[in-house]
C-alpha positions in Angstrom: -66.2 -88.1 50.9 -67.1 -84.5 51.3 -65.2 -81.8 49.5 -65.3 -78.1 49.8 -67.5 -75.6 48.3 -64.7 -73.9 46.1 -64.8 -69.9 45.3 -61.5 -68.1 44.7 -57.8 -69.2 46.4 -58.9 -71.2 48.6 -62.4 -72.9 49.2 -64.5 -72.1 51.7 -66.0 -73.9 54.3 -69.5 -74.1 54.9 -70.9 -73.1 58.9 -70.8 -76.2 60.9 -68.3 -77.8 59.0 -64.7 -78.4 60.5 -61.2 -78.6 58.8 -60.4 -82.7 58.0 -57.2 -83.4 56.2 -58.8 -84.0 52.7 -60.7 -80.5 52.6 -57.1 -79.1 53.9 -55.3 -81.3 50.8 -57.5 -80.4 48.7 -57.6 -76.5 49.3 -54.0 -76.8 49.1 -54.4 -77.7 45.4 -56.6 -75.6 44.6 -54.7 -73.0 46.1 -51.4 -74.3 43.8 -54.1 -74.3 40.8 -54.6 -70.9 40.9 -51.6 -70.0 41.9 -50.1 -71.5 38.3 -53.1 -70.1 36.4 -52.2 -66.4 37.2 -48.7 -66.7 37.5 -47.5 -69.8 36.0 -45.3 -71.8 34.8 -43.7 -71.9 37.8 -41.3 -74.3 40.2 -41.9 -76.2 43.2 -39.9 -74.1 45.5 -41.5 -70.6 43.6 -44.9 -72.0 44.6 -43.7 -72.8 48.4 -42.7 -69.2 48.3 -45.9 -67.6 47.0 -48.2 -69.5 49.1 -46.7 -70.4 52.1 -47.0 -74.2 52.2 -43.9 -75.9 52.8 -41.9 -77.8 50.0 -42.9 -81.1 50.7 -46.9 -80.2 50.8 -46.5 -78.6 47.3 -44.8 -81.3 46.4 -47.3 -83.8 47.3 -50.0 -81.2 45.9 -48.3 -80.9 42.7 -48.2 -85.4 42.2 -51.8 -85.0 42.8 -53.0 -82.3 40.4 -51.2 -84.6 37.6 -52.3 -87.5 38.2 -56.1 -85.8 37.7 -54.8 -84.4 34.5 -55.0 -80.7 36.3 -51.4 -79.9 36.0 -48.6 -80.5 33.9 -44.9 -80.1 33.5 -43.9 -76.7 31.2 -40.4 -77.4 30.9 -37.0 -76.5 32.8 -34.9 -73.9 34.1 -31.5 -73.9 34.9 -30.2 -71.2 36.8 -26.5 -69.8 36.8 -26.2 -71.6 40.1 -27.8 -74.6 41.3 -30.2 -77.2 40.5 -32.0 -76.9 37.5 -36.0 -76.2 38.5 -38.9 -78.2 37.0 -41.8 -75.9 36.0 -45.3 -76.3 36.3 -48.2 -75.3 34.8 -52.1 -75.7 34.7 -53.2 -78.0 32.0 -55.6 -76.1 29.4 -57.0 -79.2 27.7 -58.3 -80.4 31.4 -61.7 -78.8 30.1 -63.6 -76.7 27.0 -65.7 -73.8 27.4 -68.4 -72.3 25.0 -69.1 -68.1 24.8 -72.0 -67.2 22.7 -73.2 -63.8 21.9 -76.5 -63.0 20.4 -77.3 -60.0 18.8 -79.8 -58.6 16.3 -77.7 -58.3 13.2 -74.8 -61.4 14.9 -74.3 -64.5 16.2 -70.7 -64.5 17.6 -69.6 -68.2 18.7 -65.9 -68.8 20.7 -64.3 -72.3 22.1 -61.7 -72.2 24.6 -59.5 -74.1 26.7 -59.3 -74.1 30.5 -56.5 -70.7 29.6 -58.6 -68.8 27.3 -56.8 -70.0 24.2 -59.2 -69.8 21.5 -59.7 -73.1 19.7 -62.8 -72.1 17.2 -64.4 -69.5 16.1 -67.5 -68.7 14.2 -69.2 -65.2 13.4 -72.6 -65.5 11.8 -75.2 -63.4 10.3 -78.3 -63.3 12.2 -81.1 -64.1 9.8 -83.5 -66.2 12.0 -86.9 -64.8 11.0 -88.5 -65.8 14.4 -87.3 -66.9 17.8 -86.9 -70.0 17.0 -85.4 -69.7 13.9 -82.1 -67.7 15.3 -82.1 -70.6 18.4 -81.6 -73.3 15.8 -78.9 -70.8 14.3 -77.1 -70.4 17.4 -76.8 -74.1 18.1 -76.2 -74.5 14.4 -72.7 -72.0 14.7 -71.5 -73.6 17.9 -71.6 -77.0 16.8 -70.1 -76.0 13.5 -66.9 -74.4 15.6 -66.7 -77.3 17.9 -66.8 -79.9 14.9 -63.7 -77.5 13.2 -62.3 -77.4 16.4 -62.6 -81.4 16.7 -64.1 -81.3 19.9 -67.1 -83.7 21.0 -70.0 -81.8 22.6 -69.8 -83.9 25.6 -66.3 -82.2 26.2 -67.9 -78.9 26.8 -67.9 -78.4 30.4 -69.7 -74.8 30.4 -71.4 -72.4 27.9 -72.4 -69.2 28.4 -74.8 -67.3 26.5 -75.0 -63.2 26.2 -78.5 -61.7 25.0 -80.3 -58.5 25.1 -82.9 -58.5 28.2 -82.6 -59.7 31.7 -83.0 -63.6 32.5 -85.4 -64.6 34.4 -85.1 -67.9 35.9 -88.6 -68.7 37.5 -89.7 -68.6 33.9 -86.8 -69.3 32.1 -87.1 -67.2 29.6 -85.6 -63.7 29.0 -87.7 -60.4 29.4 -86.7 -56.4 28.1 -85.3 -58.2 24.4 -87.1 -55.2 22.4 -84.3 -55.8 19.6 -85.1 -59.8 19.7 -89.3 -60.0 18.4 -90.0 -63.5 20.1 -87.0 -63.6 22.4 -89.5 -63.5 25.7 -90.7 -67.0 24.6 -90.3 -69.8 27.1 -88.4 -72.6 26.4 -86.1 -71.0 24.0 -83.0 -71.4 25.7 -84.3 -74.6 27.0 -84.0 -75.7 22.6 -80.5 -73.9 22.7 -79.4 -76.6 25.7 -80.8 -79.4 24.1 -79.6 -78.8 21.0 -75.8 -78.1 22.5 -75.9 -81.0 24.8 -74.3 -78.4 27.6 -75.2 -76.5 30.8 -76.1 -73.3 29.8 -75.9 -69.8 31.6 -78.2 -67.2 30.2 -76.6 -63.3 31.0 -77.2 -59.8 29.9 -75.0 -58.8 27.1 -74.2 -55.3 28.4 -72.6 -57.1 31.9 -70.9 -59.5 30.0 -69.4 -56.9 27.8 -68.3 -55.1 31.0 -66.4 -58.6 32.8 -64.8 -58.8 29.1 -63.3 -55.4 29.2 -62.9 -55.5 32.6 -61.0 -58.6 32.4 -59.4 -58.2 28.9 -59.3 -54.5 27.7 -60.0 -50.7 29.3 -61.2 -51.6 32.3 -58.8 -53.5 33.9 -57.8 -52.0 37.4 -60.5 -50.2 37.8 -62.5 -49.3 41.2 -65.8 -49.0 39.7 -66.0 -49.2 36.1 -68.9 -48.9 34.1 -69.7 -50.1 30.3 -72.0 -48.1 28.2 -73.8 -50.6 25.3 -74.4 -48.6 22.8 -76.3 -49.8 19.4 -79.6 -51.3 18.5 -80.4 -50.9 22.5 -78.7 -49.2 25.5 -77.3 -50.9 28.2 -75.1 -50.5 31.2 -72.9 -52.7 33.2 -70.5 -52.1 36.1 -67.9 -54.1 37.8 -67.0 -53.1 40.9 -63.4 -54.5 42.4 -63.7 -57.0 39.7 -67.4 -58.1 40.6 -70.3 -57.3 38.4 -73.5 -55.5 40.2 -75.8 -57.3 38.4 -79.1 -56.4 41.2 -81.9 -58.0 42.7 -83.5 -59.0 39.9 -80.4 -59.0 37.2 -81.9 -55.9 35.6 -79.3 -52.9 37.1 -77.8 -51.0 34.4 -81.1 -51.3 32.1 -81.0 -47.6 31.7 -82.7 -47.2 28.4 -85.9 -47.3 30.1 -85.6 -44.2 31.5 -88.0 -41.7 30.1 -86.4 -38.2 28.9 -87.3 -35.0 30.6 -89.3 -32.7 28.1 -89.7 -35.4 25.6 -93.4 -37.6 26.8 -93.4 -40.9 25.1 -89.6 -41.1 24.4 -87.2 -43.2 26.7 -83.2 -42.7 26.4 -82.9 -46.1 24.3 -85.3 -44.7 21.3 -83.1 -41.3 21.8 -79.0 -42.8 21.7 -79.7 -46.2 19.1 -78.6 -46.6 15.8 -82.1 -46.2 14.4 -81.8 -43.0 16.3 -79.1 -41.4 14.7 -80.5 -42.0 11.1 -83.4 -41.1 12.3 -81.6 -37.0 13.5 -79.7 -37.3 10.5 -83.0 -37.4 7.9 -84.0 -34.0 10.3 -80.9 -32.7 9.5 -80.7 -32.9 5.9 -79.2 -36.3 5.1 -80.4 -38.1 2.4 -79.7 -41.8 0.8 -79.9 -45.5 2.5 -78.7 -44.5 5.6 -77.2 -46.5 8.5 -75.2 -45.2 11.6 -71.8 -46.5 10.4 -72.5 -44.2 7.2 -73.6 -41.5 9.1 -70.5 -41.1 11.6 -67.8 -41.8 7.8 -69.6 -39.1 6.7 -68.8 -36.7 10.1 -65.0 -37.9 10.0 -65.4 -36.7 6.3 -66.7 -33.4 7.4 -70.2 -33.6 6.2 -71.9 -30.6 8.0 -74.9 -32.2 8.8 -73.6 -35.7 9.7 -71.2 -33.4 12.4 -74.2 -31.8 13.5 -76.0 -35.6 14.5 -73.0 -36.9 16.0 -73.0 -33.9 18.4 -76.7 -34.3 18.9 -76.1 -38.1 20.0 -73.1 -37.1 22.1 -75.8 -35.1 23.6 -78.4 -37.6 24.5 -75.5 -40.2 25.2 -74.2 -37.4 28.0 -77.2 -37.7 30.0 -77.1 -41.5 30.0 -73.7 -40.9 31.3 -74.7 -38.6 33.7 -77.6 -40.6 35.5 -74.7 -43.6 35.3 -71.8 -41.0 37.4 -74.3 -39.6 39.7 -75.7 -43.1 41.4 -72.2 -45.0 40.7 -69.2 -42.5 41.1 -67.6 -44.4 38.6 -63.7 -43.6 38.1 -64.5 -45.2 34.5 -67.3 -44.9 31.8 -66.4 -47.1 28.9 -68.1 -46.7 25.4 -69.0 -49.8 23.8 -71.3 -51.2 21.4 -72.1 -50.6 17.6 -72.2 -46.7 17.9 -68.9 -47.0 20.5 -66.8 -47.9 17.5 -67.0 -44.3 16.8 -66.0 -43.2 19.9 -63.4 -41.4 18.2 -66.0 -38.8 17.8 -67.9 -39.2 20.1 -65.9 -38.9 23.6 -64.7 -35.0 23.0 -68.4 -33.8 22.7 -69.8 -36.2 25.3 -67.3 -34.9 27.6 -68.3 -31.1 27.2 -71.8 -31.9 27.2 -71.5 -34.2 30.1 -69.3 -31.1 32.2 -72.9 -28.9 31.4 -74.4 -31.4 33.1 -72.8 -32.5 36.1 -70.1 -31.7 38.4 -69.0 -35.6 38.6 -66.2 -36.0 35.9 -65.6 -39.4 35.3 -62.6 -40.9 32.6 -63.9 -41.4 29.7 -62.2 -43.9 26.9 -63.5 -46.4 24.2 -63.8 -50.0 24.5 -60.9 -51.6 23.4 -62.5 -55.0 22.6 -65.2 -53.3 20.6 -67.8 -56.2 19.4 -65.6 -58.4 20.8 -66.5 -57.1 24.1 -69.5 -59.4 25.2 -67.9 -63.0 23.7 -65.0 -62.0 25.8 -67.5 -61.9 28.8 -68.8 -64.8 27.7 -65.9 -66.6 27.7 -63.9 -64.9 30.9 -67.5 -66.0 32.8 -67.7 -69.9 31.5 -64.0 -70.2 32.4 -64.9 -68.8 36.2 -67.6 -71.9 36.4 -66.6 -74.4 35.1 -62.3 -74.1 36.9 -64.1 -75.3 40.3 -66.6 -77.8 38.7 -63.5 -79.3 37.3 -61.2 -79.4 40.1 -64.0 -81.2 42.3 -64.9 -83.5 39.6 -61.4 -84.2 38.6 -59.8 -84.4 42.7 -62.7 -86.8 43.7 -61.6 -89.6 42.1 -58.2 -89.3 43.6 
């Protein structure tokens, strides 16, 4: 029994293939499935309505998707006149889903249900002194929210992993982790499966961040939005009518490569990081254990020279925006990251420097998800792959 290859409403079919009634009943459930997942609950005759099967086909539709545990009854209404309506809704606890983000200073950890809802959570430190080390810390937090959680590891139908650096596949390992010492070892995430007992998928933290705030905060309607990463690297992703351009290779949006004009040896990442800003604020007359969080408490305090280095970053961040509006036209430039907390700052001298620059005036605004931004992604991008791997698994046994 052949059933079809399943990518947003309604399934697709592949070239060559022709309709047969159980690829048309079972796009018709999938169609009700997402149909309840982005407006539900809803009743029978609301669903004939919005997707223009007739009353008895959702009815039938609706008898299936329960019996395979995908739907589920969300309670009554009874209007002023008439019968009262049964609702419907998709079941969340049809599946579990795993976001990890991996950082240089944290290990962020989220479980979810099939609606997002947020069963566990578990923020670590990063202290792994080698590669290995933070892998075994990584599987280490996710089991330890999945076991608060009460949730078996073989119930986790998708986990998704954020990272510095751009996955390659051929060698399964990731490359351009400058912030990770080790992280370009093979076989890493390979320990991080294994040790999870789950699929894995392996994606750039600056494009996850941009599907979570795309999805979940500033971005959301957006044309073509882009998400500046800013902290211990720089990073770009963009969306683009809700689909991320991630490139040939995975690698678009690694912008921090890019040397500076005027400035041999020195690429935009070494001139917009965190180390960066200490580093302008020690020229400028700053003394003390320094860290970029201090530095930009001390600006909103009115400390001359800490002004003066958040001006200078807002500087270099400009031209990152710049290079960003002039390839991508973006109607949206988020900023995100570590240093994007302080965007409060920030976004009034990056928008005068950027207006020196060029004549392309995107909006600018903060990220509204702030460290949250890549779990989010994380999450929002597990959920997308493992809804269809459900609803196939689930509907063939019918």
């Amino acid at each position: 029994m052949s059933y079809p290859l399943v990518t947003g409403f309604g399934g697709v079919v592949r070239p060559g293939e022709t309709w047969n009634r159980q690829r048309l009943r079972s796009n018709n459930e999938w169609l009700l499935l997402e149909r309840l997942r982005t407006g539900g609950p809803l009743s029978r005759a609301q669903l004939a309505r919005d997707t223009g099967l007739s009353k008895p086909t959702v009815s039938i539709a609706l008898a299936a998707l329960e019996r395979a545990g995908l739907a589920r009854e969300a309670g009554r209404f009874a209007p002023e006149r008439g019968r009262t309506a049964v609702l419907y809704e998709r079941d969340p606890t049809a599946g579990r889903v795993l976001g990890i983000d991996i950082g240089r200073a944290w290990l962020r950890v989220a479980l979810t249900d099939l609606a997002g809802r947020v069963l566990a959570r578990a923020d670590v430190p990063n202290r792994g002194s080698s590669a290995d080390a933070v892998a075994d810390e990584v599987v280490a937090a996710a089991r330890g929210a999945t076991a608060e959680a009460g949730v078996p590891e073989s119930a986790i139908n998708r986990t998704v992993i954020g990272t510095p650096g751009v996955w390659d596949e051929q060698c399964r390992s990731v490359r351009y982790a400058n912030q990770l010492p080790g992280w370009n070892e093979p076989g890493l995430f390979d320990r991080i499966a294994e040790g999870l007992g789950t699929r894995i998928t392996v994606a750039n933290d600056a494009n996850l961040a941009a599907l979570g705030e795309y999805t979940f905060g500033s971005g959301a309607g957006s044309r073509v939005f882009a998400y500046l990463l800013i902290g211990t690297g720089l990073g770009v992703g963009v969306v683009r009518e809700g689909d991320l351009l991630a490139g040939t290779h995975g690698s678009a949006g690694e912008i921090g490569f890019l040397p500076l004009p005027g400035r041999p040896g020195e690429t935009l990442e070494e001139a917009t990081s965190a180390e960066a800003v200490v580093r302008t604020a020690r020229r400028l007359g700053m003394r003390g254990q320094l860290t970029a969080r201090k530095v930009f408490d001390a600006a909103r305090a009115g400390d001359e020279a800490a002004v003066a280095t958040v001006h200078h970053e807002a500087e270099q961040l400009a031209y990152a925006v710049a290079v960003v509006s002039a390839v991508l036209d973006p109607d949206l430039v988020v900023l995100g990251g570590g240093l994007g907390q302080s965007a409060d700052l920030l976004l009034g001298p990056l928008e005068e420097a950027l207006h020196r620059l060029v004549p392309i005036r995107p909006r600018l605004a903060p990220s509204r998800l702030q460290e949250e931004a890549v779990l989010y992604g994380a999450v929002a991008t597990a959920l997308d792959l493992a809804r269809p791997e459900i609803f196939v698994r689930r509907t063939a046994a019918l």
